[in-house]
ChimeraX commands (.cxc) that place a marker at each C-alpha (Angstrom):
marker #1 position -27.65,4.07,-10.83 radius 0.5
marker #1 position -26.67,5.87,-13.77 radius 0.5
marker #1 position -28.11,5.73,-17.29 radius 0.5
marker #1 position -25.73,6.25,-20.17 radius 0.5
marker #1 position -27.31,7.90,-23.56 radius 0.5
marker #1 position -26.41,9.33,-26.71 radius 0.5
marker #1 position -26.63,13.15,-26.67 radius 0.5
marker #1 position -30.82,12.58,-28.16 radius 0.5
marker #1 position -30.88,11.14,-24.47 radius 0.5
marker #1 position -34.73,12.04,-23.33 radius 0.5
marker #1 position -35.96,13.65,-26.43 radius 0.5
marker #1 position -37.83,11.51,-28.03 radius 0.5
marker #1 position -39.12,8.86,-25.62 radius 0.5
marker #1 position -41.69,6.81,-27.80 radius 0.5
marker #1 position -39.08,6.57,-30.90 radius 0.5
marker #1 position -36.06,6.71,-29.59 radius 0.5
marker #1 position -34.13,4.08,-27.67 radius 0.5
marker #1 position -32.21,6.28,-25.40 radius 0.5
marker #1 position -35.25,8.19,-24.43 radius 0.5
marker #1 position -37.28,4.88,-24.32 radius 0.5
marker #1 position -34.76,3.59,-21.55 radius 0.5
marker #1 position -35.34,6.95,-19.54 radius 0.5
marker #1 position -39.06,6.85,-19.63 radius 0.5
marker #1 position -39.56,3.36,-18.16 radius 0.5
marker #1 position -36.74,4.15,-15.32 radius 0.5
marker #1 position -39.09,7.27,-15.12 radius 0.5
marker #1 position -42.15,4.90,-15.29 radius 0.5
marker #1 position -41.43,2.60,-12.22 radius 0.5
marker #1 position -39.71,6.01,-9.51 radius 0.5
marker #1 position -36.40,5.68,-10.61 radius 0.5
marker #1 position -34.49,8.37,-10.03 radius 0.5
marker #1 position -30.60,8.10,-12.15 radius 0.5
marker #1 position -27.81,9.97,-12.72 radius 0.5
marker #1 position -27.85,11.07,-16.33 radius 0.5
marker #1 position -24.73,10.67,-18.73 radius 0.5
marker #1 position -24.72,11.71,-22.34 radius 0.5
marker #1 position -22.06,10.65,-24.34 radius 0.5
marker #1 position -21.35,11.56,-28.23 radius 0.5
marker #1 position -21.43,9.80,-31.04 radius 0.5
marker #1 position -23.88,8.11,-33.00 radius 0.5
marker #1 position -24.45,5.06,-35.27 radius 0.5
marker #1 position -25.93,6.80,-38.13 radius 0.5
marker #1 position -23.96,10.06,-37.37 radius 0.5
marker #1 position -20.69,8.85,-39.65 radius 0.5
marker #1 position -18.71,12.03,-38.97 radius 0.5
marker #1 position -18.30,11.12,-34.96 radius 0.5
marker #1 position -16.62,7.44,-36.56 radius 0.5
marker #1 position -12.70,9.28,-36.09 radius 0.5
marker #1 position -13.54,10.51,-32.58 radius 0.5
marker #1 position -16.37,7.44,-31.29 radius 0.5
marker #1 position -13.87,5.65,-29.75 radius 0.5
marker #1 position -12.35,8.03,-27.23 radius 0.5
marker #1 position -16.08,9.42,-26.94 radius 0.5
marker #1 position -17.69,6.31,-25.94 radius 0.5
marker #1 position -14.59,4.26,-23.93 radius 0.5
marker #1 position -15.81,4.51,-21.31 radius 0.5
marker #1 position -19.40,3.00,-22.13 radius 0.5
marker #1 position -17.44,0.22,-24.10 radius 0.5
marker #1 position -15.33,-0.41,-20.52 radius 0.5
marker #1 position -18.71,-0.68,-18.92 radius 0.5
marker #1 position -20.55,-2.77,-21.01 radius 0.5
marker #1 position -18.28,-4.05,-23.85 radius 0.5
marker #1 position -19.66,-2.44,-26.44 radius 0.5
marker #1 position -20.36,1.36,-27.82 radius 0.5
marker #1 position -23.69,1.26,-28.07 radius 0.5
marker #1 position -26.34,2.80,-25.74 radius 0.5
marker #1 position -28.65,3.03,-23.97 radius 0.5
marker #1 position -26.82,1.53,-20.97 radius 0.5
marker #1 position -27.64,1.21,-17.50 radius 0.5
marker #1 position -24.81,0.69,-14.74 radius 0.5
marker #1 position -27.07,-0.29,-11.50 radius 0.5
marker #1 position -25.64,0.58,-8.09 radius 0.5
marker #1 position -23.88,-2.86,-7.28 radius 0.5
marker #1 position -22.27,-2.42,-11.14 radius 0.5
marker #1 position -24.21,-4.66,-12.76 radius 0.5
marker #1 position -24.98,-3.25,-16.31 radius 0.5
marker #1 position -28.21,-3.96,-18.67 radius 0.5
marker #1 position -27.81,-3.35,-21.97 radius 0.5
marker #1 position -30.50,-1.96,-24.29 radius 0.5
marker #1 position -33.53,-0.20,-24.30 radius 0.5
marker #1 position -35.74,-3.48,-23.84 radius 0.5
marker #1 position -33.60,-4.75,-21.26 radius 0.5
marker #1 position -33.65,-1.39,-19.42 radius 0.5
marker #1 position -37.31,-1.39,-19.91 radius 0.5
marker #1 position -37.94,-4.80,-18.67 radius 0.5
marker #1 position -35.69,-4.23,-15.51 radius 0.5
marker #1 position -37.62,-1.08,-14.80 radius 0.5
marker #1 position -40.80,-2.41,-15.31 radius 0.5
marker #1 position -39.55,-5.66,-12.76 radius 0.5
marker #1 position -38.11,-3.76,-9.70 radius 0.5
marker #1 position -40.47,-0.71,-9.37 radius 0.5
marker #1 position -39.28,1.49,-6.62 radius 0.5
marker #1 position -41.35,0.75,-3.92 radius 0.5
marker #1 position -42.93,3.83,-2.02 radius 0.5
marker #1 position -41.81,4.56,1.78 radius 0.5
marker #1 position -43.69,3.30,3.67 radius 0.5
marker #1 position -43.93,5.19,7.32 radius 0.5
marker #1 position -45.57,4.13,10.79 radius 0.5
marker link #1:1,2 radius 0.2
marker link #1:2,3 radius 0.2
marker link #1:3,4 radius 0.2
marker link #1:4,5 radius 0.2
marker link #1:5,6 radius 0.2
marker link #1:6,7 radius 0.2
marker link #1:7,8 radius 0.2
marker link #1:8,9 radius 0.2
marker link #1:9,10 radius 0.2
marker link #1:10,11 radius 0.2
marker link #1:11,12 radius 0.2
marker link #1:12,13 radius 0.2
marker link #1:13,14 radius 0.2
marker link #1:14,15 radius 0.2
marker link #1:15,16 radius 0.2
marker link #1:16,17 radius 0.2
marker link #1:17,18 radius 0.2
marker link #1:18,19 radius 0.2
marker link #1:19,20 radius 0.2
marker link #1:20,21 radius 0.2
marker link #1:21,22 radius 0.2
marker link #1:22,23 radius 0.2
marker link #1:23,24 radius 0.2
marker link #1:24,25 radius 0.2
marker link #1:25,26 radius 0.2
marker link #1:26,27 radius 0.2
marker link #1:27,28 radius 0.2
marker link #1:28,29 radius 0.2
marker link #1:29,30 radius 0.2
marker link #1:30,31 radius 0.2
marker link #1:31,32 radius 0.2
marker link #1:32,33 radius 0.2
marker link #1:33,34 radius 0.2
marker link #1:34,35 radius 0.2
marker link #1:35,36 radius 0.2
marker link #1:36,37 radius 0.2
marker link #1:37,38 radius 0.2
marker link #1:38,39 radius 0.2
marker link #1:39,40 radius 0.2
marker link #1:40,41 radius 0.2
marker link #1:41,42 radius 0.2
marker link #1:42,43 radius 0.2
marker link #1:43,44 radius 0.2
marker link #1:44,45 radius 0.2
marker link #1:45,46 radius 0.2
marker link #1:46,47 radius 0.2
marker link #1:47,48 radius 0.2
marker link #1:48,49 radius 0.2
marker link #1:49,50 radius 0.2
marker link #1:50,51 radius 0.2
marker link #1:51,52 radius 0.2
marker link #1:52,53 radius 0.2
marker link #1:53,54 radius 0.2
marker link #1:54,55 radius 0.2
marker link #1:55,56 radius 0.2
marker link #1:56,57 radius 0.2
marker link #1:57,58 radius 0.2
marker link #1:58,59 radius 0.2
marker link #1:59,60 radius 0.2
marker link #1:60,61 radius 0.2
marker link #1:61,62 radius 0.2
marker link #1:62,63 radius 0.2
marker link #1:63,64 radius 0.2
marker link #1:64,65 radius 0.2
marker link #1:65,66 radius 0.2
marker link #1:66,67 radius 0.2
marker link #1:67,68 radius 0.2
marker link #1:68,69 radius 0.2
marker link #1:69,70 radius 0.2
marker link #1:70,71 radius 0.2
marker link #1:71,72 radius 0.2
marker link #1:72,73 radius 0.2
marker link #1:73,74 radius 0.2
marker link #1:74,75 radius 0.2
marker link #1:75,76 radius 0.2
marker link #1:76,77 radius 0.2
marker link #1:77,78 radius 0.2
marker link #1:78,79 radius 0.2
marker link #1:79,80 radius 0.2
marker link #1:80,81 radius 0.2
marker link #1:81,82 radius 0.2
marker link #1:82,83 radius 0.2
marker link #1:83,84 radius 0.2
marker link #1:84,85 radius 0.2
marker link #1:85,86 radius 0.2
marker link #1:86,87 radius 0.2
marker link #1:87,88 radius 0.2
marker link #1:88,89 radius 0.2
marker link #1:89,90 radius 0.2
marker link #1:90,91 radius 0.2
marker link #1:91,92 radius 0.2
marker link #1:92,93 radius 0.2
marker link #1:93,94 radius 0.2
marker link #1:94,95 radius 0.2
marker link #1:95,96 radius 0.2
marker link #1:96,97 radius 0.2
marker link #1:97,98 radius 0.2
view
């Protein structure tokens, strides 16, 4: 699976949404591939080049915004709350060996 964030990705877990998204993957033994992109909503000098920056996040999910999460069959939750509540509902289950 692959989580897409802005380029605050983990930072600030408890106030951000990007990092919020990361910790509750982190939270339930998720282990993700990691993909910053640039731009930002309150950043207005990215506006000329969000676009380009984030197509490929808008392809995915059909919008710019992130956090995203593109799960390994391609399905896509959108969202820190979404992410959080996917997490939070399909732990990664330990091995278990015999």
């Amino acid at each position: 699976m692959t989580l897409y964030t802005c380029q605050s990705g983990k930072s600030v877990p408890a106030l951000h949404p990007c990092g919020k998204a990361a910790k509750a993957l982190e939270d339930a033994g998720h282990s993700y591939d990691w993909r910053q992109v640039k731009g930002g909503a309150l950043k207005l000098w990215t506006l000329p080049s969000r676009a380009r920056d984030r197509a490929e996040v808008e392809q995915l999910s059909g919008q710019r915004a992130v956090p995203i999460l593109v799960l390994d069959d391609g399905a896509v939750v959108v969202g820190s709350g979404k992410i959080a509540d996917w997490a939070r509902d399909n732990p990664l289950q330990p091995a278990t060996g015999h």
